[in-house]
C-alpha positions in Angstrom: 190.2 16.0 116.5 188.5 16.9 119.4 185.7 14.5 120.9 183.1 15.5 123.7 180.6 13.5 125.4 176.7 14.1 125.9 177.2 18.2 124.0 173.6 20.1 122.9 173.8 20.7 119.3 171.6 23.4 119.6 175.4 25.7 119.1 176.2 23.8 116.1 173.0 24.3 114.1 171.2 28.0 112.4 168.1 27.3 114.2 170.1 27.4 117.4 167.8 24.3 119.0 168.3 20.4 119.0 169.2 17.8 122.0 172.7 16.1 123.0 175.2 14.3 120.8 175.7 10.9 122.2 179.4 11.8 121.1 180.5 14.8 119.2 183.8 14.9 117.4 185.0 18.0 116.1 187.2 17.9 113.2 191.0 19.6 113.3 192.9 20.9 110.2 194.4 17.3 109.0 192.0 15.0 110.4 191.2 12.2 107.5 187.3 12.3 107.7 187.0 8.4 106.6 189.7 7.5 109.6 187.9 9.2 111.7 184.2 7.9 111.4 185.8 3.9 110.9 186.7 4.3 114.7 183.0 5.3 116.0 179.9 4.4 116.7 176.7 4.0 114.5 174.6 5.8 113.3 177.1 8.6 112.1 175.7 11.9 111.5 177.9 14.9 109.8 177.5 18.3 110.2 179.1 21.2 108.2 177.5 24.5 108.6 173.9 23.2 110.5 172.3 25.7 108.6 169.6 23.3 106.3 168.5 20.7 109.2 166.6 20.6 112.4 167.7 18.3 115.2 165.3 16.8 117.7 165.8 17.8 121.2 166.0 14.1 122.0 169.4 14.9 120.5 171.1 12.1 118.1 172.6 8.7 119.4 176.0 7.3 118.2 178.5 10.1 116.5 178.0 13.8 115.3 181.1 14.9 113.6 181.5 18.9 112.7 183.4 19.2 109.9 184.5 22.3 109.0 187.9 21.7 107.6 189.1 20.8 104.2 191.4 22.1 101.2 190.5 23.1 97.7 192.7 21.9 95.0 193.1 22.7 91.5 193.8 19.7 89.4 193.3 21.0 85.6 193.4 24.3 84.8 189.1 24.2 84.8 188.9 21.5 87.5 188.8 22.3 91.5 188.3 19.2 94.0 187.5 20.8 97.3 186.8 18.2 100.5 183.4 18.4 102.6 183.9 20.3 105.1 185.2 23.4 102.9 182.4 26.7 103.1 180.7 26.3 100.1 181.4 30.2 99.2 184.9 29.9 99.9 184.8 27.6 97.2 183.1 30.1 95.3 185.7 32.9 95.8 188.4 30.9 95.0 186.5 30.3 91.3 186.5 33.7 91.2 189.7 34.4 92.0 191.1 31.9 89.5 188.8 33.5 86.2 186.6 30.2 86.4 183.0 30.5 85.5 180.0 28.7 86.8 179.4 28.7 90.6 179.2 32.5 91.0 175.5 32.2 90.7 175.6 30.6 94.2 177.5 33.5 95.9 176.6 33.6 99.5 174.8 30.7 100.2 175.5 29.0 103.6 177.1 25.4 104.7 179.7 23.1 103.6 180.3 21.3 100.0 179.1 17.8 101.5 175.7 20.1 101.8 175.9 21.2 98.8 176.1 18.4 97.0 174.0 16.0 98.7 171.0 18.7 98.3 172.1 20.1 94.5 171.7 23.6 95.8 170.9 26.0 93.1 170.7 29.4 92.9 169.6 32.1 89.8 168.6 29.2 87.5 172.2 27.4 88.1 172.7 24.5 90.0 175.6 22.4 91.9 174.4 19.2 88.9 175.9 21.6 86.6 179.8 21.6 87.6 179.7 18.6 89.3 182.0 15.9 87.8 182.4 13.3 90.3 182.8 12.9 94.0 184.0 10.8 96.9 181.9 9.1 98.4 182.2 7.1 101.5 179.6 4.6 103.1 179.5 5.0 106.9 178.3 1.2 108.0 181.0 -0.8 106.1 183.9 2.0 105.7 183.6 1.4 101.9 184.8 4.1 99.2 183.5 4.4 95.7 183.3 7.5 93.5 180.0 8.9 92.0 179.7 10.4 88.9 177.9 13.1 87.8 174.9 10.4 86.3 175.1 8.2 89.7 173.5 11.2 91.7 170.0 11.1 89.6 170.2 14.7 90.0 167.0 16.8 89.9 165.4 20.0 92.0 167.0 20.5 95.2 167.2 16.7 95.0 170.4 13.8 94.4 170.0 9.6 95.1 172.1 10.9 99.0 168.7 11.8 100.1 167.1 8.7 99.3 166.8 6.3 102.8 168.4 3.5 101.5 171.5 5.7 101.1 171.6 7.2 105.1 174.8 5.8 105.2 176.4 7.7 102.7 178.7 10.7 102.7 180.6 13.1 100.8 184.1 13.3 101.1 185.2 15.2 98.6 183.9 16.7 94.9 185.2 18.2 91.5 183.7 20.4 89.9 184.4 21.7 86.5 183.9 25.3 85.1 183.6 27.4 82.4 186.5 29.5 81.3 184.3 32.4 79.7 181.1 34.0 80.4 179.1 31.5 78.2 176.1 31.4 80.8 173.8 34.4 81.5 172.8 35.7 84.9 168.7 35.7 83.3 166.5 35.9 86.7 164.8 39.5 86.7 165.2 40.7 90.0 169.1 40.3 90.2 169.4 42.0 86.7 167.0 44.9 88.5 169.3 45.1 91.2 172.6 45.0 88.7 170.7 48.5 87.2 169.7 49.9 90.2 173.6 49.6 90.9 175.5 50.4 88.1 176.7 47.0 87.3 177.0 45.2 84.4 177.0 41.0 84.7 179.6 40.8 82.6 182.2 39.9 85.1 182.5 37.4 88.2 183.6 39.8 90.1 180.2 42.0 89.2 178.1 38.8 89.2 179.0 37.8 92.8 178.7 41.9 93.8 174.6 41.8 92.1 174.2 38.3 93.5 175.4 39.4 97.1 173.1 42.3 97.2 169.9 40.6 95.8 170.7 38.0 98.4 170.7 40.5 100.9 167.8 41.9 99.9 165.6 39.1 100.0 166.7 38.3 103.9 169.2 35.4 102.5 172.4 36.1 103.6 173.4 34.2 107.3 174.2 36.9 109.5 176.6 34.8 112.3 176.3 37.5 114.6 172.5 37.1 114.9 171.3 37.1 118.7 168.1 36.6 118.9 166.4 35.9 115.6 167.9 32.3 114.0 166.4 30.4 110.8 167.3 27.7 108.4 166.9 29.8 105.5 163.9 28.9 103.1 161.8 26.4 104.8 160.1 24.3 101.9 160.5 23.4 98.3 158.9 24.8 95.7 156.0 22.5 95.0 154.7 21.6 91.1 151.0 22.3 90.6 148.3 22.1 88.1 149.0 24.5 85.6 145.8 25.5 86.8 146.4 26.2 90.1 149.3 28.6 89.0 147.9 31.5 87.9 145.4 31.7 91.0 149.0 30.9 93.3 151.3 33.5 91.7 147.9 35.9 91.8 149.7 36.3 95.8 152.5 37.8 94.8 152.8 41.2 96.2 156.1 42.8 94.9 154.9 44.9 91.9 156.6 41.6 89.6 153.9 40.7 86.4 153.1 37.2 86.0 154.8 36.7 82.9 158.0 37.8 84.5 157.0 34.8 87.5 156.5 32.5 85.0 160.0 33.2 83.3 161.5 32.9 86.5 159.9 30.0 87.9 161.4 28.2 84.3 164.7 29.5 85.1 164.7 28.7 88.9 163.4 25.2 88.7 163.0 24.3 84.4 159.6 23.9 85.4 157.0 26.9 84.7 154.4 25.1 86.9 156.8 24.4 90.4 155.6 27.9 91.8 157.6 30.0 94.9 156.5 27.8 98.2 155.9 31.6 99.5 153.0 32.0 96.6 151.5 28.8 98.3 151.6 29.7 102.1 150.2 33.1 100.9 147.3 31.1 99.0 146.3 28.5 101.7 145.8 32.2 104.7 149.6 32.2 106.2 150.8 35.8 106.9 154.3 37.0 107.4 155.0 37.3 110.8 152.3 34.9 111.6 153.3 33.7 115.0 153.3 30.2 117.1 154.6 31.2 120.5 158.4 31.1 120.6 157.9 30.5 116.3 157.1 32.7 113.9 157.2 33.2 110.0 159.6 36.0 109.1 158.1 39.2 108.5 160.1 39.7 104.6 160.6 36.5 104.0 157.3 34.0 104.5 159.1 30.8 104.1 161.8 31.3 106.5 160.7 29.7 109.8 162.3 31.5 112.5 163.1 30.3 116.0 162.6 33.7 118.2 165.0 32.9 120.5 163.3 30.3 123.0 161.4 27.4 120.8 161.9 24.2 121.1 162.6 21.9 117.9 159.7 20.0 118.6 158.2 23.3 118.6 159.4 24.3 115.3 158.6 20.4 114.1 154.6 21.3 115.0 154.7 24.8 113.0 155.9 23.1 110.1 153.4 20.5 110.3 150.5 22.6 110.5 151.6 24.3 107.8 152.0 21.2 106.1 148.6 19.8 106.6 146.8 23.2 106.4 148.2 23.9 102.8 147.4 20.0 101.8 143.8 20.7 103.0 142.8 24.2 101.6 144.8 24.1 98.2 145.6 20.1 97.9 149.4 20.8 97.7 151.8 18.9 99.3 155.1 21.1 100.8 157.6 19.2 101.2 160.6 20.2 104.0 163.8 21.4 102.2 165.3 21.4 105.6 166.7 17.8 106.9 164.4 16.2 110.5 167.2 14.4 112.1 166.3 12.5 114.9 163.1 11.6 116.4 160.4 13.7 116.5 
C-alpha cells in the first residue's frame, strides 16, 4: 500500500473538487482491505471510482483509502464473488465472457462493486438486488466481519440498509452474485430497443445487449469519459422522486424528446416498478430549471439536465449551494422533495 499525508482528493473524485485527506492510503494489488483499515484511524472513508460523491473542501479527517484493486472469482458455474475495489463493468465483461446472464443491463456504468452494492445501482429495469446473493461485510469501528444476505440489505430504489446512518461504519469487502444461464430476462426499456433498430441489432445476445446498452448510454451523455479536461460530473444528480399520480401527467408533460406518455409511464414502471416515481429531469424541467442553466463556475449540462457539472473551477461548496437551491426551489413551486443520489461526505 501506499500512504500519503494531508493529499486533495479533488484527483480522486469525477467532480474533480474536495479538501485534504487527513491520511490517504492507496491500495496495492494484494493488500487485505480489512488489515489495512484495523491499523488506522477513525472515521474510515473508502473510495473506489469517486464518481457518485462530493467531498467538502474541508477535506475528510482520519483515513481515505482508494481502492481499486481486487479479483473476480468464479465459485459455481453461475456464481462470481468479485472484491470491492473490482470496476463494476469489468465485472460485467467478465459475465459476458463466461455466457452468464443478468448484469449486462448495467454495461458501462462507473465505480467499484463496494459502490455498487451499497447504492443497488440499476440500470434498464434491472438492478444489482437482483444477482446479489450475499456479501462481505466489514464494520470499520470494531474490525468485526459478518456476511449479509441478499434479505439483510432491505433493498429498494437506488437504496440498501449501508446507507442508513447507523450503519456509517460499514463496508463492503467482497459480493456474489448469481446469474442466469439463458436469456430469460428481456431488455424492455424503449429507447434502448430504438437504438438496437436504429443499429441492426437484435437483444438476443450479451454480446448485442452490452453493444445497444453502450450506445444508448452514450447517447444520453452517460458514459465517464476519463480523459475529460475541463468538463467533470457525477453522473445523474438526484433520484427519481414518487409523486401524486396527479402530479405525473403535468411532470412528464416536460418531456421534450418526441417519447408519448404511455411509453413514459411503461418506462418509469420498468426503471423504478413504480409508474408514479417520474425522471428527476421531468421535475427540474417543471419547477423553471433549463439545461445549461448556469451558477458561476456550475452549471446544469446542456443534454443532460440532471447532471451537475463542475466547469472546471467550482468549489464543492459551490456545487453543495447549486444543489440546494435546486432542492428548495423544486420543494417550493411543485412540493417535491429531490433527494441527492450523490453521497455529501464531510462537512458542508
Amino acid at each position: 500500500m501506499k500512504l500519503q499525508k494531508a493529499v486533495a482528493l479533488s484527483a480522486y473524485t469525477s467532480l474533480h473538487v474536495g479538501g485534504p485527506a487527513e491520511t490517504l492510503i492507496t491500495l496495492q494489488p494484494g493488500d487485505s482491505l480489512p488489515k489495512v483499515l484495523q491499523l488506522y484511524k477513525q472515521p474510515v472513508w473508502v473510495l473506489g471510482g469517486g464518481t457518485n460523491c462530493l467531498i467538502s473542501d474541508r477535506g475528510l479527517p482520519g483515513t481515505v483509502v482508494i481502492n481499486h484493486v481486487g479479483t473476480i472469482k468464479q465459485i459455481k458455474s453461475n456464481q462470481l464473488r468479485a472484491d470491492s475495489g473490482v470496476v463494476w463493468d469489468d465485472l460485467v465483461v467478465k459475465a459476458i465472457e463466461l455466457g452468464l446472464y443478468g448484469l449486462e443491463f448495467s454495461s458501462g456504468i462507473p465505480g467499484g462493486v463496494g459502490a455498487a452494492v451499497a447504492g443497488n445501482i440499476a440500470a434498464y429495469g434491472h438492478s444489482v438486488a437482483k444477482r446479489l446473493v450475499a456479501a462481505t461485510i466489514l464494520d470499520t469501528a470494531d474490525g468485526t466481519i459478518s456476511t449479509w444476505t441478499n434479505q439483510d440489505f432491505d433493498f429498494s430504489y437506488r437504496h440498501s440498509a449501508l446507507q442508513k446512518p447507523a450503519n456509517r461504519n460499514l463496508i463492503v469487502v467482497d459480493a456474489t452474485f448469481e446469474f442466469l444461464e439463458t436469456a430469460t430476462e428481456k431488455l424492455e426499456y424503449d429507447s434502448a430497443l430504438k437504438i438496437g433498430k436504429e443499429l441492426g441489432v437484435e437483444p438476443d445476445s450479451l454480446t448485442n445487449r452490452r453493444a445497444i446498452i453502450l450506445e444508448t448510454r452514450r447517447r444520453a451523455g452517460s458514459l465517464l469519459d476519463a480523459n475529460q479536461q475541463s468538463l467533470y460530473t457525477a453522473g445523474s444528480f438526484f433520484k427519481n422522486p414518487v409523486v401524486t399520480p396527479d402530479q405525473v401527467q403535468a411532470l412528464i408533460a416536460h418531456e421534450e424528446t418526441g417519447v408519448s406518455q404511455q411509453q413514459l409511464l411503461h418506462q418509469n414502471k420498468i426503471h423504478s416498478g413504480n409508474s408514479v416515481r417520474v425522471s428527476a429531469s421531468h421535475v427540474l424541467l417543471a419547477a423553471g430549471f433549463k439545461r445549461g442553466q448556469s451558477w458561476g463556475h456550475v452549471r446544469l449540462h446542456p443534454d443532460h439536465i440532471l447532471k451537475v457539472e463542475n466547469m472546471g473551477q467550482a468549489t464543492a461548496q459551490e456545487i453543495y449551494d447549486v444543489v440546494q437551491v435546486i432542492i428548495k426551489t423544486v420543494k417550493k413551486k411543485l412540493g417535491i422533495t429531490l433527494e441527492p443520489e450523490v453521497r455529501f461526505l464531510g462537512q458542508f
